[in-house]
N, C-alpha and C positions, 0 to 999 in steps of 0.2 A: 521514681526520683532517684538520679544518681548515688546521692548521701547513705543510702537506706539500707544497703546491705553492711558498709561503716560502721553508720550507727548500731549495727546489732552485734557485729566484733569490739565494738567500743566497750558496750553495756558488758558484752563474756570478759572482755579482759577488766573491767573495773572490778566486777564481780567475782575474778579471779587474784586481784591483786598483781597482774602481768603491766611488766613495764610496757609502756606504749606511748605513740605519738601521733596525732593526726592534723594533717595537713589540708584543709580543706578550701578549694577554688570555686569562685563563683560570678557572677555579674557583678552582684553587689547585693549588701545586706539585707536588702526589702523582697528581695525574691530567692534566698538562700532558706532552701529548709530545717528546721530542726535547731535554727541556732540556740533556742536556747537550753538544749539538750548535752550539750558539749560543755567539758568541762576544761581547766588551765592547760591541760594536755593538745591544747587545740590552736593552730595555730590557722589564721585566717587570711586568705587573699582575692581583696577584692576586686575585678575590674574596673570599677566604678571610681574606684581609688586610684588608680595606675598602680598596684600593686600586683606581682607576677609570682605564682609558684615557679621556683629553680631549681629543675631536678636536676642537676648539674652538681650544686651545691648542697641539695638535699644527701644525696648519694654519696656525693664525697664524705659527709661527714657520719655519715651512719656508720654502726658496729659491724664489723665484719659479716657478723650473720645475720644481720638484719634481713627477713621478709619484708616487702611493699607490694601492699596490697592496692593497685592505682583502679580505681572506678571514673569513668570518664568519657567523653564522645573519639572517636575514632583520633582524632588527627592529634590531640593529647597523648594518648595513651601511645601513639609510632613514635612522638619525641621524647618522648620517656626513654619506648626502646632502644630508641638511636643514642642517646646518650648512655645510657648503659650497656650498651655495647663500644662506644667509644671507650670506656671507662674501664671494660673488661668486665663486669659484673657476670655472676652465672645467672644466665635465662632462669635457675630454681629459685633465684632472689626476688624476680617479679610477678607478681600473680595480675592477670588483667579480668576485668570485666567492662566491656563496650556500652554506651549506650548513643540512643541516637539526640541530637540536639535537637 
């Protein structure tokens, strides 16, 4: 399940006291894992809803040194790239892991 590796950098940084954010995409509520696992730090976007993650606007407004760590099926994670490279961002800013839909 996509979520899964997230959730387990979620649990190290709560447990850590590390500021964090997560951003997490999905069809829609009924088939999203782990929601109730996530805490206010969580921010939700459902298909189902016409709601859309904007890495666009995600990235703009991150801290300079912000890590993103994007989990996700192939064609995600290239617009990600693409935008963060329009953006200028350093490649060490994006960490990927692929999966298949």
């Amino acid at each position: 399940i996509g979520i899964t590796p997230i959730r387990s950098m979620v649990r190290s940084a709560m447990n850590n006291s590390y500021e964090y954010e997560v951003h997490y995409a999905a069809r829609g509520s009924e088939t999203a894992a782990f929601l109730e696992e996530f805490d206010p730090n969580t921010n939700f976007y459902f298909a189902s809803n016409n709601e859309r993650l904007d890495f666009k606007i995600l990235f703009e407004h991150a801290e300079p040194n912000t890590v993103h760590y994007l989990c996700g099926p192939p064609p995600m994670l290239e617009a990600a790239r693409v935008i963060a490279k329009k953006l200028g961002m350093a490649s060490s800013s994006l960490i990927f892991e692929a999966f298949d839909e």
